[in-house]
PDB file of N, CA, C and O in Angstrom:
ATOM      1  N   UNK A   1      20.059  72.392  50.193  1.00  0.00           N
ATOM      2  CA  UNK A   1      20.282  70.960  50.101  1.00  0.00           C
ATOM      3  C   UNK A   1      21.380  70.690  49.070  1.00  0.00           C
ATOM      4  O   UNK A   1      21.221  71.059  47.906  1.00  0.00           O
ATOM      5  N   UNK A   2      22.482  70.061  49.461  1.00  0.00           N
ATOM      6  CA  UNK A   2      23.451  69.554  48.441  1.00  0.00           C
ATOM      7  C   UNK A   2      23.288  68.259  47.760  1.00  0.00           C
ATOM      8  O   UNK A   2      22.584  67.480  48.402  1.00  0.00           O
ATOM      9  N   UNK A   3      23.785  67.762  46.530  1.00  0.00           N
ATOM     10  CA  UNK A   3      23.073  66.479  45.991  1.00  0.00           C
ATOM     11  C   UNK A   3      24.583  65.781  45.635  1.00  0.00           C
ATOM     12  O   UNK A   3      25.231  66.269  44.710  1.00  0.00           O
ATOM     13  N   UNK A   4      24.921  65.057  46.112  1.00  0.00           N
ATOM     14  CA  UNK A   4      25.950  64.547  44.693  1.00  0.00           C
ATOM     15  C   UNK A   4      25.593  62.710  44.674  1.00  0.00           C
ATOM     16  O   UNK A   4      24.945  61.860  45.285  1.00  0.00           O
ATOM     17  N   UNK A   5      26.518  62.867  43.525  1.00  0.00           N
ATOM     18  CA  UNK A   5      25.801  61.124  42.790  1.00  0.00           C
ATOM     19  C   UNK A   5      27.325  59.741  43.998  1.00  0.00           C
ATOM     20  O   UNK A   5      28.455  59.700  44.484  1.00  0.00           O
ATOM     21  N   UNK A   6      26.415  59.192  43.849  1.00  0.00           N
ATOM     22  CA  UNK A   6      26.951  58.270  44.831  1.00  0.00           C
ATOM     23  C   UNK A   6      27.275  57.421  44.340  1.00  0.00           C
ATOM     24  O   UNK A   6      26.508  56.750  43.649  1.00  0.00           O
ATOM     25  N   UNK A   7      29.079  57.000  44.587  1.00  0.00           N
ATOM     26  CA  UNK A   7      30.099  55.950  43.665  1.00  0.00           C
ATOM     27  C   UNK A   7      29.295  54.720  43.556  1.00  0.00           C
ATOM     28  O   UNK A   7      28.510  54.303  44.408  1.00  0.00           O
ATOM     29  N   UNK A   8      29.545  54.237  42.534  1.00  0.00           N
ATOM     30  CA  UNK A   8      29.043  52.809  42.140  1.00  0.00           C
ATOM     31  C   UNK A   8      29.665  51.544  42.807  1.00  0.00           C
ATOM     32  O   UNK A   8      30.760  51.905  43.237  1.00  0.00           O
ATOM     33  N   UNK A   9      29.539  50.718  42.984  1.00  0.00           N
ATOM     34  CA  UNK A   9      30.434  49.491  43.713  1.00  0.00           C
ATOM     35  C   UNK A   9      31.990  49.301  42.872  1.00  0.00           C
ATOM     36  O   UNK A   9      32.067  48.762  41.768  1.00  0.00           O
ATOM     37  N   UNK A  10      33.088  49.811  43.568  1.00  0.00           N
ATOM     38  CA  UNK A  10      34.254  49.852  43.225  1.00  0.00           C
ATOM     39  C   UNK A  10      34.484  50.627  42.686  1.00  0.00           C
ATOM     40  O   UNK A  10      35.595  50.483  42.176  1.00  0.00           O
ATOM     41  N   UNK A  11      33.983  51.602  42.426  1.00  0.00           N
ATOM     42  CA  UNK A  11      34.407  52.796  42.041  1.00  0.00           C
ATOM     43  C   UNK A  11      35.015  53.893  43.092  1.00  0.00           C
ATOM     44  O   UNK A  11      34.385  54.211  44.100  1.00  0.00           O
ATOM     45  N   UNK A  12      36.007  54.320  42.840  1.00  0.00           N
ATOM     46  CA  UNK A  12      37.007  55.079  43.766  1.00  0.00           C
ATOM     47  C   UNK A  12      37.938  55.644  43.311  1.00  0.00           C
ATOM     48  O   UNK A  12      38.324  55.241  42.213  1.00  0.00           O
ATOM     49  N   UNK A  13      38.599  56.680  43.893  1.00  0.00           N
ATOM     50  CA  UNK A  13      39.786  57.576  43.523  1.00  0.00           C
ATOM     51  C   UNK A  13      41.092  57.178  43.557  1.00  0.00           C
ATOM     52  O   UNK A  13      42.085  57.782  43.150  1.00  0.00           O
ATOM     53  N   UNK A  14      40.981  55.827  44.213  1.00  0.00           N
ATOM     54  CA  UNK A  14      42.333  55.032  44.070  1.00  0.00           C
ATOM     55  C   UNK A  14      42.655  54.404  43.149  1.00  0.00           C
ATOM     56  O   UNK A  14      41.927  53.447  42.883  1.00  0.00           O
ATOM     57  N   UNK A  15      43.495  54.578  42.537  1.00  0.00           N
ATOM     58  CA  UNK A  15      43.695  53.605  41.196  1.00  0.00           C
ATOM     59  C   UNK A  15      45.186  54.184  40.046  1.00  0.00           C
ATOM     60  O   UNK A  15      45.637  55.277  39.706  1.00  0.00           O
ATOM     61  N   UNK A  16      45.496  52.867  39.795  1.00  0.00           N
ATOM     62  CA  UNK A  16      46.745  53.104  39.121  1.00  0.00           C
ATOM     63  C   UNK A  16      47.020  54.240  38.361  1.00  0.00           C
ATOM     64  O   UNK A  16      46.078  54.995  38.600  1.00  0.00           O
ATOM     65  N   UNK A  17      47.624  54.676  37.740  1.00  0.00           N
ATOM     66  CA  UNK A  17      47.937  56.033  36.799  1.00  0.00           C
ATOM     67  C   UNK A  17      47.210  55.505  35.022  1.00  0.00           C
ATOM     68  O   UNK A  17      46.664  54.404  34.951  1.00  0.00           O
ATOM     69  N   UNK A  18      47.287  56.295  33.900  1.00  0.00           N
ATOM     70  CA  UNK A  18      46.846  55.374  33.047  1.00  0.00           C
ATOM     71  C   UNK A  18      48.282  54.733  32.515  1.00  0.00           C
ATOM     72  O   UNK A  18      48.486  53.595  32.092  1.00  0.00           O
ATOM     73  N   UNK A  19      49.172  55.793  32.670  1.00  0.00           N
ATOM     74  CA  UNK A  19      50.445  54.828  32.002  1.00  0.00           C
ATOM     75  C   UNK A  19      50.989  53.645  32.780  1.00  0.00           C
ATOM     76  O   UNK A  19      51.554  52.734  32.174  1.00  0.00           O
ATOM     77  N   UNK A  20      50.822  53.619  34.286  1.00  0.00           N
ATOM     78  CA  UNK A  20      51.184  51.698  34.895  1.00  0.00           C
ATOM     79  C   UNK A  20      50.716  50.882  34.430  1.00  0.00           C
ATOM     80  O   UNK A  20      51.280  49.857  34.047  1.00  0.00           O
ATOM     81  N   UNK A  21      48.770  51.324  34.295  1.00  0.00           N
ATOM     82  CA  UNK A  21      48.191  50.342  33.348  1.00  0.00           C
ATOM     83  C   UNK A  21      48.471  50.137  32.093  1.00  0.00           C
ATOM     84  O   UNK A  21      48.301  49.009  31.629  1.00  0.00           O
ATOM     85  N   UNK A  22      48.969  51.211  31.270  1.00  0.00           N
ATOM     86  CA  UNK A  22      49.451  51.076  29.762  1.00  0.00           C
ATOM     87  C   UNK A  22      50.362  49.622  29.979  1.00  0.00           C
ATOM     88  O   UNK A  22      49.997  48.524  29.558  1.00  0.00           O
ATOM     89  N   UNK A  23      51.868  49.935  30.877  1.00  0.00           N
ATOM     90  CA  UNK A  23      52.469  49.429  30.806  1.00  0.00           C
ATOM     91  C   UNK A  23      52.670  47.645  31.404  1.00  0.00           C
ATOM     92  O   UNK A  23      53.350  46.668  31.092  1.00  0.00           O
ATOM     93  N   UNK A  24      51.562  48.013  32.475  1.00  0.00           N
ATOM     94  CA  UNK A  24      51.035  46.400  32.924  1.00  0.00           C
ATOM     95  C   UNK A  24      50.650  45.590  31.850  1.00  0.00           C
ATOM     96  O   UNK A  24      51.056  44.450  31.626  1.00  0.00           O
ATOM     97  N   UNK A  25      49.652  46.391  31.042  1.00  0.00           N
ATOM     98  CA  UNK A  25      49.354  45.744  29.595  1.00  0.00           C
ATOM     99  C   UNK A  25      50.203  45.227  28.884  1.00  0.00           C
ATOM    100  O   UNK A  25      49.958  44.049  28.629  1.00  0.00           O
ATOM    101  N   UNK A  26      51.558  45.822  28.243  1.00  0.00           N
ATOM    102  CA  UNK A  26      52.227  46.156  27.303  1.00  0.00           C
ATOM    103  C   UNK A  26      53.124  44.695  27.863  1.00  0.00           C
ATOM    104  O   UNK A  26      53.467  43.720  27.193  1.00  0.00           O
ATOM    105  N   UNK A  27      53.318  44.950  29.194  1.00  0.00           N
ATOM    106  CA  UNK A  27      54.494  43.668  29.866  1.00  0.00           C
ATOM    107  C   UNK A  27      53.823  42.540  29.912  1.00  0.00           C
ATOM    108  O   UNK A  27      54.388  41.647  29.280  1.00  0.00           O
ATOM    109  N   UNK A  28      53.008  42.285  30.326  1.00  0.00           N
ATOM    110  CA  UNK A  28      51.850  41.460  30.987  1.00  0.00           C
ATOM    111  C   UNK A  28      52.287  39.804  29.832  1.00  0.00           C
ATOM    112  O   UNK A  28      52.751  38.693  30.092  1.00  0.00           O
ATOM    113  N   UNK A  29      51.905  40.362  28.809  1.00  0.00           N
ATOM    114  CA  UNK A  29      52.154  38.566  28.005  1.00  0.00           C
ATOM    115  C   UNK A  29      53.672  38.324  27.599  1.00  0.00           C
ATOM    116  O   UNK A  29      54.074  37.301  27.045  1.00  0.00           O
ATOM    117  N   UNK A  30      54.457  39.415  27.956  1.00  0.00           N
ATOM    118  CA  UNK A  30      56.306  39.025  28.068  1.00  0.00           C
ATOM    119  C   UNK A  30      56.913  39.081  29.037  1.00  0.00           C
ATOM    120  O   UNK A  30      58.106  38.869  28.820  1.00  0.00           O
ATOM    121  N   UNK A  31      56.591  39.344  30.443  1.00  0.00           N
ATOM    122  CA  UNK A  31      57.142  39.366  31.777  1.00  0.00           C
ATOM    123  C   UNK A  31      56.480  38.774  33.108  1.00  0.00           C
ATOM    124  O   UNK A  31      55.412  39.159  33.582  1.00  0.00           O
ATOM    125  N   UNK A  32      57.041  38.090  33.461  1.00  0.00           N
ATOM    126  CA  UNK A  32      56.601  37.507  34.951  1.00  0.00           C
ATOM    127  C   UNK A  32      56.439  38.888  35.967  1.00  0.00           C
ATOM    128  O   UNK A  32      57.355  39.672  36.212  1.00  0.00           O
ATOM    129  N   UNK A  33      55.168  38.970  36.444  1.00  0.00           N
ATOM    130  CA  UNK A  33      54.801  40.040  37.654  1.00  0.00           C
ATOM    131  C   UNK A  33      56.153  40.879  38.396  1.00  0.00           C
ATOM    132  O   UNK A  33      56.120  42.084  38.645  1.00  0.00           O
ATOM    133  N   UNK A  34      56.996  40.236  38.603  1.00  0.00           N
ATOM    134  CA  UNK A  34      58.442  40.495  39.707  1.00  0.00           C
ATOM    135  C   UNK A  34      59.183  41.711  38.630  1.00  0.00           C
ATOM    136  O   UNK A  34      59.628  42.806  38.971  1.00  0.00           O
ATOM    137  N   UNK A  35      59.137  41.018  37.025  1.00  0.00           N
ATOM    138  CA  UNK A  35      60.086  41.661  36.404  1.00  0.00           C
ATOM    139  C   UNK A  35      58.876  43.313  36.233  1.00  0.00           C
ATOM    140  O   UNK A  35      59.364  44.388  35.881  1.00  0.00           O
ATOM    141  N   UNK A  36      57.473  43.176  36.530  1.00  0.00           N
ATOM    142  CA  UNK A  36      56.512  44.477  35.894  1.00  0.00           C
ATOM    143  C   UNK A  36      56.590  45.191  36.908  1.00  0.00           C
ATOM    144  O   UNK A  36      56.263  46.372  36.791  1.00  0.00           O
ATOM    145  N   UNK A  37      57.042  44.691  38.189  1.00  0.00           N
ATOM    146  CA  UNK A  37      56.957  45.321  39.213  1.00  0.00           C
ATOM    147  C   UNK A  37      58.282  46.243  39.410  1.00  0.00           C
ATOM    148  O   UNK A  37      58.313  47.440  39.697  1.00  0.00           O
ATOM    149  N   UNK A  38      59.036  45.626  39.248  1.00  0.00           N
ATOM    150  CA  UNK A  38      60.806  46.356  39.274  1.00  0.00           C
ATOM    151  C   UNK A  38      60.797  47.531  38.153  1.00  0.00           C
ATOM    152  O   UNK A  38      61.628  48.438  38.184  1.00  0.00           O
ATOM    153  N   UNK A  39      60.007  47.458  37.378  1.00  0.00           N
ATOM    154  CA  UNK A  39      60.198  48.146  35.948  1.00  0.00           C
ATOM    155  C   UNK A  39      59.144  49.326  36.863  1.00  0.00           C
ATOM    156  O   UNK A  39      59.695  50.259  37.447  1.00  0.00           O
ATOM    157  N   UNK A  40      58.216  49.231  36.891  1.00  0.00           N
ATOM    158  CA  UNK A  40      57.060  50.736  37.597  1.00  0.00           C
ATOM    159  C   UNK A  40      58.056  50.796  38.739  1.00  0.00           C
ATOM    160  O   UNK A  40      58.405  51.942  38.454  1.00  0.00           O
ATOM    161  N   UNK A  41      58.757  50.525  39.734  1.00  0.00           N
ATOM    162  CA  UNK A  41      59.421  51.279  40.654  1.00  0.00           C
ATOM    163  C   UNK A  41      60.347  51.676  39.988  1.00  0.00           C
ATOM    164  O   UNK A  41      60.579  52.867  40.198  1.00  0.00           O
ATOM    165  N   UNK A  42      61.269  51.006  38.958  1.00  0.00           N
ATOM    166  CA  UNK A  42      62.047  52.286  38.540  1.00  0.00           C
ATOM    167  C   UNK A  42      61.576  53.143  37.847  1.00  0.00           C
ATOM    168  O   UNK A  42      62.637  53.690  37.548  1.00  0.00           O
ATOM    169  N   UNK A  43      60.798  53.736  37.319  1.00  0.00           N
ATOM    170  CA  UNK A  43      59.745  54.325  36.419  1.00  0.00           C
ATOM    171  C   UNK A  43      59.171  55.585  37.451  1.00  0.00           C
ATOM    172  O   UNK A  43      58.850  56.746  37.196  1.00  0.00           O
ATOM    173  N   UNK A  44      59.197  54.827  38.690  1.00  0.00           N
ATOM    174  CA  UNK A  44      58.601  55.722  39.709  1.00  0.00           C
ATOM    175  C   UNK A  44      56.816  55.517  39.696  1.00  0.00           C
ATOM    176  O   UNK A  44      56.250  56.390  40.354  1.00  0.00           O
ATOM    177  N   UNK A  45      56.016  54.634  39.132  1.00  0.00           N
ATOM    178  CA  UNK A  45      55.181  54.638  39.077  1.00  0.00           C
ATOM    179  C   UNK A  45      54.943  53.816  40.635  1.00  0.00           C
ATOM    180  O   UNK A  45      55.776  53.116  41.209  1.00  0.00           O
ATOM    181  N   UNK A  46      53.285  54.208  41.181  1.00  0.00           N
ATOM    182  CA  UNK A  46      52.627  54.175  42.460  1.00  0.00           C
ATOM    183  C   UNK A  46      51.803  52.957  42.397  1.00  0.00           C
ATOM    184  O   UNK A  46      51.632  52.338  41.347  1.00  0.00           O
ATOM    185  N   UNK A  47      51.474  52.735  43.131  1.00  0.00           N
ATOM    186  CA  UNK A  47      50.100  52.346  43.156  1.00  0.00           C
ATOM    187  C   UNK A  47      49.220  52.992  43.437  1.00  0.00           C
ATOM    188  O   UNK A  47      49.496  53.978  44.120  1.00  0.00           O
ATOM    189  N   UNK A  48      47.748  52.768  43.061  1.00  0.00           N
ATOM    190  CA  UNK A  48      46.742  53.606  43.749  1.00  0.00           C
ATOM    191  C   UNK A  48      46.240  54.696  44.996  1.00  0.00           C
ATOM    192  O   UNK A  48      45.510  55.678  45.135  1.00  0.00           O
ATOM    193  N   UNK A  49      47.328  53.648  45.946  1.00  0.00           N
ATOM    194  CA  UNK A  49      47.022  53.709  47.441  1.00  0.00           C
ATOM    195  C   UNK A  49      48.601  54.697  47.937  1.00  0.00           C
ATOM    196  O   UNK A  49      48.755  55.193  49.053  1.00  0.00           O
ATOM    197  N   UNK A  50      49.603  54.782  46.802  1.00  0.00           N
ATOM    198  CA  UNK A  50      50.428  55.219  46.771  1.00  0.00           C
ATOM    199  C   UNK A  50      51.867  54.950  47.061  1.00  0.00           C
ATOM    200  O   UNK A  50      52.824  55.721  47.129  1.00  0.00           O
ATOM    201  N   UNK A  51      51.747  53.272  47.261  1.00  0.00           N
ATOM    202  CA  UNK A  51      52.493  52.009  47.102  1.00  0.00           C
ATOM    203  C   UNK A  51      53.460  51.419  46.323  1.00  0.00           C
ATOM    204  O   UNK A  51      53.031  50.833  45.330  1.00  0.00           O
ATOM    205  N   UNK A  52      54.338  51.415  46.456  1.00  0.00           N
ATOM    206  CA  UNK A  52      55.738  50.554  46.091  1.00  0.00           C
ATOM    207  C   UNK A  52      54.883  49.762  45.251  1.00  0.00           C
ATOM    208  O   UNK A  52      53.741  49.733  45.709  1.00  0.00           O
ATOM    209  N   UNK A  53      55.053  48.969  43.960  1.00  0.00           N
ATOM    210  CA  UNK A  53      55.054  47.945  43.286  1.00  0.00           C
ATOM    211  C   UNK A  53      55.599  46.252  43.828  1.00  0.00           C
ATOM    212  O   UNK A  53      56.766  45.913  43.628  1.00  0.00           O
ATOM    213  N   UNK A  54      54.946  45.634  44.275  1.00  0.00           N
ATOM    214  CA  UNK A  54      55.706  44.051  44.645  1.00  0.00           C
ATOM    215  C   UNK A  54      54.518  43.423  43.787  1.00  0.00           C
ATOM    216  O   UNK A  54      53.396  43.874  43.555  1.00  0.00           O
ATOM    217  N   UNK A  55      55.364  41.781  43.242  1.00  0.00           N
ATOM    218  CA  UNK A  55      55.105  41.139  42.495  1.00  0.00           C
ATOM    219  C   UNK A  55      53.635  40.846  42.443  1.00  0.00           C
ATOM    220  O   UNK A  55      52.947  40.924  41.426  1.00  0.00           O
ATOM    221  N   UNK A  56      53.058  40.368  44.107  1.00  0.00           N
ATOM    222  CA  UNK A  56      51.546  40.533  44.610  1.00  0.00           C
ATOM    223  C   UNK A  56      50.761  41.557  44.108  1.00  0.00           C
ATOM    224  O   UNK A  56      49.644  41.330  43.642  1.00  0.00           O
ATOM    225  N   UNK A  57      51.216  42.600  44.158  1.00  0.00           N
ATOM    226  CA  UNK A  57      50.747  43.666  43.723  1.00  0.00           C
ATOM    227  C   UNK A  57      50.078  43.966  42.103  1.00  0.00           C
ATOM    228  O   UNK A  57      48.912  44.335  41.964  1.00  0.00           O
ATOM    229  N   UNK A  58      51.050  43.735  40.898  1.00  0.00           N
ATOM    230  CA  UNK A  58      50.957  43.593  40.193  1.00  0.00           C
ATOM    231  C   UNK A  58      50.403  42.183  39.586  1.00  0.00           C
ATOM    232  O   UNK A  58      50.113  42.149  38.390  1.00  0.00           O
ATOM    233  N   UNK A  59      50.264  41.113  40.332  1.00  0.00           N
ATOM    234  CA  UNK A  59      48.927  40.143  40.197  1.00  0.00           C
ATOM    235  C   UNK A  59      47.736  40.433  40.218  1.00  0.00           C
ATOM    236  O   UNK A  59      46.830  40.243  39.407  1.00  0.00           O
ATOM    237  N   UNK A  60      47.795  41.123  41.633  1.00  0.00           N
ATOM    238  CA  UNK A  60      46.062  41.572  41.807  1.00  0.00           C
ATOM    239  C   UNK A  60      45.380  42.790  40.946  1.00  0.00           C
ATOM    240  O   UNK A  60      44.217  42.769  40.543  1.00  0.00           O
ATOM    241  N   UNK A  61      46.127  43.640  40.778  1.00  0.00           N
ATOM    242  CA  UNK A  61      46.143  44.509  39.248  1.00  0.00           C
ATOM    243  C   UNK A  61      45.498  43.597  38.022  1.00  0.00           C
ATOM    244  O   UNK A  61      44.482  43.697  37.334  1.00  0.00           O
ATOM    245  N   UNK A  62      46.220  42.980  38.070  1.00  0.00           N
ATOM    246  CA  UNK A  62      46.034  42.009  36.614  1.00  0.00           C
ATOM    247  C   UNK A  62      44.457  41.224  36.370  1.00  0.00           C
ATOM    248  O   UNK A  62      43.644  41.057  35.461  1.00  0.00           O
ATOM    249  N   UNK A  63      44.636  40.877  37.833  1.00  0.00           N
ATOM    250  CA  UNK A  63      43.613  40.136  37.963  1.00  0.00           C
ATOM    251  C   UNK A  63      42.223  40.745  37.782  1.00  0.00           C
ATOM    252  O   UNK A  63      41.308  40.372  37.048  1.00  0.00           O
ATOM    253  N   UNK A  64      42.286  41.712  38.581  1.00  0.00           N
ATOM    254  CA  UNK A  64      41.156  42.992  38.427  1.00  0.00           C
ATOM    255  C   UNK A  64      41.007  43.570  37.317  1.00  0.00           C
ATOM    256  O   UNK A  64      39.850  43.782  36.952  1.00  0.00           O
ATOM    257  N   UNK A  65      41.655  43.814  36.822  1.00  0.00           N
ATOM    258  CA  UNK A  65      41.919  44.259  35.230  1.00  0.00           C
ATOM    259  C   UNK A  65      41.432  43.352  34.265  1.00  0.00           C
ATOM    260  O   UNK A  65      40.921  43.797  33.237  1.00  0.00           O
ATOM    261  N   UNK A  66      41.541  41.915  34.498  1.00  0.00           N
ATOM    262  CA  UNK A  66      41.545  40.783  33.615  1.00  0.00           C
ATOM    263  C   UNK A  66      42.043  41.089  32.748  1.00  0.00           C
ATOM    264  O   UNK A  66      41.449  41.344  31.700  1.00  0.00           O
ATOM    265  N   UNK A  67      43.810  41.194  32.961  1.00  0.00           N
ATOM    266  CA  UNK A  67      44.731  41.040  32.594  1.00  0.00           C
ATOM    267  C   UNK A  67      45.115  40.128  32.526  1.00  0.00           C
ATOM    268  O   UNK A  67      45.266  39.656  33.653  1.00  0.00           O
ATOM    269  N   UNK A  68      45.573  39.145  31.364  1.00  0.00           N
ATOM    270  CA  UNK A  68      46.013  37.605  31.336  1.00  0.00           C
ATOM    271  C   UNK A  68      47.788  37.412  31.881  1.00  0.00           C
ATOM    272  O   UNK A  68      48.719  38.147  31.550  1.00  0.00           O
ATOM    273  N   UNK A  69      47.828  36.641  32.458  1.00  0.00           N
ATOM    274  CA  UNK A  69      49.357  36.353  33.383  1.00  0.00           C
ATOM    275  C   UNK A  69      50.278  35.832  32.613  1.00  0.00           C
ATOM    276  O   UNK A  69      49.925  35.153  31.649  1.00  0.00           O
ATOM    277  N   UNK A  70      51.711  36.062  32.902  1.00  0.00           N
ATOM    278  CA  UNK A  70      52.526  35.814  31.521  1.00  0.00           C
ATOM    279  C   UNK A  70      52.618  34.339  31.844  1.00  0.00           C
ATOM    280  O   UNK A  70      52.353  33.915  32.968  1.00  0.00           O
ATOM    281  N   UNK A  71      53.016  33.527  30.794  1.00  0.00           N
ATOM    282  CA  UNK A  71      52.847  32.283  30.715  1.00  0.00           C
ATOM    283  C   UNK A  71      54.279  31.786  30.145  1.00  0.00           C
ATOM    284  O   UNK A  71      54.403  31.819  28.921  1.00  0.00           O
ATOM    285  N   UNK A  72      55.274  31.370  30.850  1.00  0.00           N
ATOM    286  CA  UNK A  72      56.723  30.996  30.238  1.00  0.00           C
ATOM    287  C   UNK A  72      56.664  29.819  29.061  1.00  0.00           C
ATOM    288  O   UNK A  72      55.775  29.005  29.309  1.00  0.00           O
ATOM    289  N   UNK A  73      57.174  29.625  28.215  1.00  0.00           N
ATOM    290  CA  UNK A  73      56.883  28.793  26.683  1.00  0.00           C
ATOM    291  C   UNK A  73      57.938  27.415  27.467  1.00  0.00           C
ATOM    292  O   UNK A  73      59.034  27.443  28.026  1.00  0.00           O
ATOM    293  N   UNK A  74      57.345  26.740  27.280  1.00  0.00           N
ATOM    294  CA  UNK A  74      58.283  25.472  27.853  1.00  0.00           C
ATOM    295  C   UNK A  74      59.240  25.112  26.996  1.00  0.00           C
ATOM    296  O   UNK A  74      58.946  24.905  25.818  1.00  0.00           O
ATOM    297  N   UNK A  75      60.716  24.964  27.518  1.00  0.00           N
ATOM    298  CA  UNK A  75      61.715  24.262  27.001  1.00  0.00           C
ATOM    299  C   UNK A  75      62.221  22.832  26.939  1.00  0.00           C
ATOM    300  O   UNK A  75      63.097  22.522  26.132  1.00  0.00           O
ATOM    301  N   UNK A  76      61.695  21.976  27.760  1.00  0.00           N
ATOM    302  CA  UNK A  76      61.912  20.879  27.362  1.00  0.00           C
ATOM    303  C   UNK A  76      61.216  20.205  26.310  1.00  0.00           C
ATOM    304  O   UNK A  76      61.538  19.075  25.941  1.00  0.00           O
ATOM    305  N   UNK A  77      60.402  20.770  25.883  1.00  0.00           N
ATOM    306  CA  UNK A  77      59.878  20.104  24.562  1.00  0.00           C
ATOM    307  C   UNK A  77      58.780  18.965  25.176  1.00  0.00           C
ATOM    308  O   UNK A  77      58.563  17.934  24.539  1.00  0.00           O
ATOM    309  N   UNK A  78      58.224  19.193  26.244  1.00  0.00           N
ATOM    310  CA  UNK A  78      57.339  18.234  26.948  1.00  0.00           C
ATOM    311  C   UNK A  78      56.155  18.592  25.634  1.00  0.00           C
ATOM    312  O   UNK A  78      56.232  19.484  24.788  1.00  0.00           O
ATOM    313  N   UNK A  79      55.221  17.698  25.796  1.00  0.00           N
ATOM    314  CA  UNK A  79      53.741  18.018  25.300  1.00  0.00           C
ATOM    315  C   UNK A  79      52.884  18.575  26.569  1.00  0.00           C
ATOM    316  O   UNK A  79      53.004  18.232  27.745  1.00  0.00           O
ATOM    317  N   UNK A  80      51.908  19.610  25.959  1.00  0.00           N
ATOM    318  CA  UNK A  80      51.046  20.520  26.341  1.00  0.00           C
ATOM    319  C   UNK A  80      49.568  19.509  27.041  1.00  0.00           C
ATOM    320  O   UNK A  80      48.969  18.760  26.269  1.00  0.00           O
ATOM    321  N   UNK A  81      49.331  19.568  27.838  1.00  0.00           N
ATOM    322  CA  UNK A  81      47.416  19.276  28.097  1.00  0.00           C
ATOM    323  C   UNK A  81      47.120  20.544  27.368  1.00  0.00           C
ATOM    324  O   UNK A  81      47.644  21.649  27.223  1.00  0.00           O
ATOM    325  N   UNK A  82      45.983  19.864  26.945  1.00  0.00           N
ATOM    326  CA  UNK A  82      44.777  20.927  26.311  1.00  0.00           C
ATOM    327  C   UNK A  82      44.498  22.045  27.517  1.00  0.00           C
ATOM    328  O   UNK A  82      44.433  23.205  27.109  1.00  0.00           O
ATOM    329  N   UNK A  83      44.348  21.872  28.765  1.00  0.00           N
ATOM    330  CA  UNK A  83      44.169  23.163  29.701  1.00  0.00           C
ATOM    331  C   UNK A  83      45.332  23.966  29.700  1.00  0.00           C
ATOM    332  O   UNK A  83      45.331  25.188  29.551  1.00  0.00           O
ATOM    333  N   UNK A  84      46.361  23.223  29.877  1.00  0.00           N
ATOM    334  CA  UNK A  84      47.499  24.431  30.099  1.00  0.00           C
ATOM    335  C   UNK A  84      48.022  24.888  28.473  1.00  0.00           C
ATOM    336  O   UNK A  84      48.920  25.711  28.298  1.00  0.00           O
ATOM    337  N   UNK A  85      47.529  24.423  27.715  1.00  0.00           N
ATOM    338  CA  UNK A  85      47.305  24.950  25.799  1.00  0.00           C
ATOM    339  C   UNK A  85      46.134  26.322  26.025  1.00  0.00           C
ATOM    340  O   UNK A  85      46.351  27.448  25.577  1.00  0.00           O
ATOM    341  N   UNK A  86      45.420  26.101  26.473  1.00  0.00           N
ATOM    342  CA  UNK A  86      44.490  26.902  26.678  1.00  0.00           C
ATOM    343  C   UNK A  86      44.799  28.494  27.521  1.00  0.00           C
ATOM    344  O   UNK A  86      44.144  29.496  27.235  1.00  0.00           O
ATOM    345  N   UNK A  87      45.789  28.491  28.472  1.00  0.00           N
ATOM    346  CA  UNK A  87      46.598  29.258  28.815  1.00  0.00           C
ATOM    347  C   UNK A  87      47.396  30.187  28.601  1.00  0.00           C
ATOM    348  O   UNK A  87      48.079  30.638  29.520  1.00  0.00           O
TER     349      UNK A  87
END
């Protein structure tokens, strides 16, 4: 009889490298998705599934990760709502 332990919900062999994630991290609160994505294809980094990097891509990463999304600092000098302050 063979036994082995049986993956947990979402647990799988697919999954980013640790350095994309280093670097998803590292970009994540100074770059819009498009610019994290261009940077791992030139880098040569994959995706999980063994996938090109597109901007989508590196959202849903983020998201799963609960990785916070970069947030551009406004230039017109508008005032903030408290939700998008919160951001």
């Amino acid at each position: 009889e063979v036994r082995a332990r049986k993956p947990s919900t979402g647990e799988h062999r697919r999954h980013a490298s640790a350095d994309a994630d280093a670097l998803i991290r590292a970009m994540a609160g100074e770059q819009a998705d498009a610019a994290i994505a261009v940077r791992l294809n030139r880098e040569g980094h994959r995706t999980g599934q063994g996938l090109e990097w597109t901007e989508g891509r590196v959202a849903a990463y983020r998201r799963t990760a609960r990785i916070p999304a970069y947030a551009p600092a406004r230039e017109d000098g508008a005032w903030l709502t408290m939700r998008d302050a919160a951001v």
